[in-house]
Structure formats: structure tokens, C-alpha cells
N, C-alpha and C positions, 0 to 999 in steps of 0.2 A: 328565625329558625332555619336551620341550616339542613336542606336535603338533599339522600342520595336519590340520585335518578338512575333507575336500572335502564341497562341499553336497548333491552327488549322486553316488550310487556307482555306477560302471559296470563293464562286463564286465572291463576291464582291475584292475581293484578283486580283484574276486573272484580274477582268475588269481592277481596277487600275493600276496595271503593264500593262497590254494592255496601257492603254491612258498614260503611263507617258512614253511606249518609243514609245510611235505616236507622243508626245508634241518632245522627243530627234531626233526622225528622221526631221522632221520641222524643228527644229534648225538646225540641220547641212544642211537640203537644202537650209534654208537660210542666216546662218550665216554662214556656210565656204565652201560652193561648190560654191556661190556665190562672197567670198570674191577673191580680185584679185589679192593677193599672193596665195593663193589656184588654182584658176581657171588658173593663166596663170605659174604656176611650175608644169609640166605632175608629177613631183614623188610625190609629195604634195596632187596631183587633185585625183592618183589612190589610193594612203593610204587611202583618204576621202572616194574615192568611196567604196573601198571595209569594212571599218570601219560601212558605212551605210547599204551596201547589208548584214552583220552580223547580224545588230540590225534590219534589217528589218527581216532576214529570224529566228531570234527569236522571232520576234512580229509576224508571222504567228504561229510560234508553239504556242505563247502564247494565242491565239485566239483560235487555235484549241481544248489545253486543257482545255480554258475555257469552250467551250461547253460541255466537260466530266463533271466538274465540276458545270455545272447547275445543275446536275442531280442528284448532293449529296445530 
């Protein structure tokens, strides 16, 4: 998959990656922490788990730099 990378990242930059790994944590709450080869395999359920506390604890940092980046 072929991307444009813009030259400079603005606040609009950040929101987007903000909401596209809020869309990716939703999914995996509901398409595989849900699913019941996930839910009922403990080694499957804690990958998930910890796979998601990642992408969540990046979409706080990404939140946080967004606020730096309003300001540009």
C-alpha cells in the first residue's frame, strides 16, 4: 500500500491517527477479545490483551502530543 507522506504534520495529522487507533482498539474489543477462540484460549486472550493496552497506551501519547500540536 502505497503512501503519501505530507512534509509537515499538523494538528489535523494527529487527530486522525488519534481516531484511526480509537476505530483499531473497537475492533479488537470487539472483533477478538470477544471472539471465542480468543476469549476462551488464556494465551490468545493475554497477546490480545496486551497487543490492545499498546495501542491504547500510544493513543494516549497521541492525544497528549496532539494538544502540543494545536499550538503550532
Amino acid at each position: 500500500m502505497a503512501h503519501h507522506t505530507p512534509s509537515t504534520i499538523n494538528a489535523f495529522h494527529w487527530h486522525e491517527a488519534l481516531d484511526r487507533g480509537c476505530i483499531c482498539m473497537k475492533m479488537i474489543d470487539q472483533l477478538l477479545l470477544q471472539h471465542p477462540v480468543i476469549s476462551r484460549n488464556e494465551d490468545l486472550l493475554k497477546k490480545v490483551q496486551q497487543a490492545r493496552s499498546i495501542l491504547s497506551d500510544a493513543c494516549r501519547e497521541i492525544a497528549s502530543r496532539s494538544m502540543d500540536a494545536e499550538g503550532e
